[in-house]
C-alpha positions in Angstrom: 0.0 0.0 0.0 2.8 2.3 0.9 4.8 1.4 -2.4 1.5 2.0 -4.6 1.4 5.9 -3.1 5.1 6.8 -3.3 4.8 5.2 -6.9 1.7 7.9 -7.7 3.7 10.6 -6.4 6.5 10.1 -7.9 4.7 10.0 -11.3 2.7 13.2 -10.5 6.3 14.5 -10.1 7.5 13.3 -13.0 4.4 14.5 -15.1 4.5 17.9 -13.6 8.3 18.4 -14.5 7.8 17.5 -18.1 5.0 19.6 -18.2 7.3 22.3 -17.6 9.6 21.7 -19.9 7.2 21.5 -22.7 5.5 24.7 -21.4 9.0 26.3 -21.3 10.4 25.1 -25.0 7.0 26.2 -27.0 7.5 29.7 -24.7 10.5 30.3 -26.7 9.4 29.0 -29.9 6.4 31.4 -29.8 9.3 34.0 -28.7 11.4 33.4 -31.6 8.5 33.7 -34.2 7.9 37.3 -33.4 10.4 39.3 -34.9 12.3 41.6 -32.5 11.2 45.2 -31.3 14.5 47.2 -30.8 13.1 50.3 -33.0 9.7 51.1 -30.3 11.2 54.0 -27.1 9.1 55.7 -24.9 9.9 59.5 -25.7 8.2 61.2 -22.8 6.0 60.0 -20.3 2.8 63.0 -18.5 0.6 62.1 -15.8 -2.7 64.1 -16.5 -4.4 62.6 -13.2 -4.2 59.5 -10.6 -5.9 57.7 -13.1 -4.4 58.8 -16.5 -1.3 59.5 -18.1 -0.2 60.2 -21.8 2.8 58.6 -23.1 4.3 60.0 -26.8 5.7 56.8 -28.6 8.2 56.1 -31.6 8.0 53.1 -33.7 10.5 53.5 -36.3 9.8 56.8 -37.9 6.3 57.3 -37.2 5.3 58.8 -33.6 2.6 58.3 -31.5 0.3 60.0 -28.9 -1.5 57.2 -26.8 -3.9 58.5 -23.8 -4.5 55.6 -21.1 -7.5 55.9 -18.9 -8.5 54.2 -16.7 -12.8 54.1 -17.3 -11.7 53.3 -21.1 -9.3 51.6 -24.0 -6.6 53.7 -24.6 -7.0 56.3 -27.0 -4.5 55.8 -29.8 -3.0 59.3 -32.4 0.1 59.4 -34.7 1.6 62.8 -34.9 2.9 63.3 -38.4 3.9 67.2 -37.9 6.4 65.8 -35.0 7.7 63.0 -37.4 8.6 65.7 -39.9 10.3 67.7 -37.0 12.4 64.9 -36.2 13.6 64.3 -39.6 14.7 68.1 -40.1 16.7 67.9 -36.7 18.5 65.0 -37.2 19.1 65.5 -40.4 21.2 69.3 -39.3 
C-alpha cells in the first residue's frame, strides 16, 4: 500500500516536471517567431491625473500619442507634424 502511493507521487512529479519543460520550450518558440522590437522607445512620459497619463511613442519613424485611462481603451494618435520635426533635426 505504501509502495503503490510513493509510486503515484513520484509519477505526479514526474508529469508535472515534463510539463514544464514543454510549457517552457514552445515559450520560446512562440518567442522566436515574433520578430524583434528594438526600433519602439518611450519618448516622454505626462501624468494628467491619478488615473491617466499620456505617453508620446516612436516606432520606427512614425510617432505616436496614446492616452490611457483608466474608465476606457486607450486612446491611440500618430503625430505626423512631429515626425517631420524629427527628420529636419537629425538631419542638421
Amino acid at each position: 500500500m505504501t509502495f503503490e502511493k510513493i509510486a503515484i507521487v513520484i509519477v505526479f512529479l514526474v508529469t508535472l516536471i515534463l510539463l514544464q519543460l514543454v510549457i517552457k520550450y514552445r515559450g520560446k518558440a512562440i518567442k522566436m517567431s515574433f520578430p524583434k522590437t528594438n526600433n519602439i522607445d518611450v519618448r516622454a512620459r505626462l501624468s494628467l491625473s491619478k488615473t491617466e497619463r499620456a505617453d508620446l511613442i516612436s516606432i520606427g519613424s512614425q510617432s505616436f500619442l496614446v492616452i490611457f485611462s483608466k474608465a476606457g481603451a486607450p486612446a491611440i494618435i500618430e503625430l505626423e507634424g512631429v515626425n517631420e520635426f524629427n527628420a529636419e533635426v537629425s538631419s542638421q
